[in-house]
C-alpha positions in Angstrom: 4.1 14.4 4.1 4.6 15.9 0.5 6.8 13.9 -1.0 4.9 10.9 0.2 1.1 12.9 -1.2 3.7 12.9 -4.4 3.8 9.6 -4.9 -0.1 8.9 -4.6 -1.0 12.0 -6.9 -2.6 10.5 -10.0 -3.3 7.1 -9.5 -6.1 5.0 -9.9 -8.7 4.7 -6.8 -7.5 0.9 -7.2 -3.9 -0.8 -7.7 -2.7 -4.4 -8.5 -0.3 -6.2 -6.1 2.0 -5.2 -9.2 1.1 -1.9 -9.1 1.6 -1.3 -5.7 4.7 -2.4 -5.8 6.0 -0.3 -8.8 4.8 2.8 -6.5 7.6 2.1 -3.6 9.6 -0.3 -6.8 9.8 -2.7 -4.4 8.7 -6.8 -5.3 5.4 -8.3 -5.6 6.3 -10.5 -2.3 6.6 -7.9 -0.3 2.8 -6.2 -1.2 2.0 -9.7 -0.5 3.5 -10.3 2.5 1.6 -7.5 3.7 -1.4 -8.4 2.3 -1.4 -11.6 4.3 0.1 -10.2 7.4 -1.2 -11.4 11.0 0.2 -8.3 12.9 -2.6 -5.6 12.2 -0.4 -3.3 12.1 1.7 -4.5 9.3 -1.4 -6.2 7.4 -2.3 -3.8 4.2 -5.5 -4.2 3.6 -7.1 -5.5 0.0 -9.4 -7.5 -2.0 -9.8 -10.8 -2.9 -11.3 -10.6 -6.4 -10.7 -14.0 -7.2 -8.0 -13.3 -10.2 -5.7 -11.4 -7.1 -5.8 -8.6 -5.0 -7.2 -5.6 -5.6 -6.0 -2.8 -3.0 -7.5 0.4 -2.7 -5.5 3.5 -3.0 -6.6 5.2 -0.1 -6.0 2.0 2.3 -2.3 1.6 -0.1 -1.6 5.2 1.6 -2.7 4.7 4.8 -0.6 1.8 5.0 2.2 3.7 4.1 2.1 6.4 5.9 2.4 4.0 9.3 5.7 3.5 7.9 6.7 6.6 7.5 9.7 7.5 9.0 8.9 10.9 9.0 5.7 10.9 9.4 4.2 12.0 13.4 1.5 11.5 15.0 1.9 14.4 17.1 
């Protein structure tokens, strides 16, 4: 899981949909895609703020770690 603790070291408690996205430099859609996911195990979880989403960090890593290729449960 280090490379993946990597990524999360420093950043704010709280990301933008943009800033989410720089962290994997993937697109906006995709963070929100997730965001408004109906599978619960795809959804990513954030805030609606009224100006956008606000995602925490903590719930950003979570959600990434369920993806994790290399990541186990076991």
């Amino acid at each position: 899981m280090g490379a993946l603790d990597d990524l999360f070291e420093g950043l704010p408690t709280t990301l933008s949909v943009s800033e989410a996205a720089k962290v994997f430099n993937v697109s906006e859609h995709i963070i929100r895609a997730a965001i408004g996911s109906a599978d619960p195990e795809e959804k990513l979880p954030a805030l609606n703020l009224g100006r956008g989403y606000t995602i925490l960090t903590a719930d950003f890593k979570k959600w990434a770690l369920r993806r994790y290729t290399g990541h186990s449960d076991d």
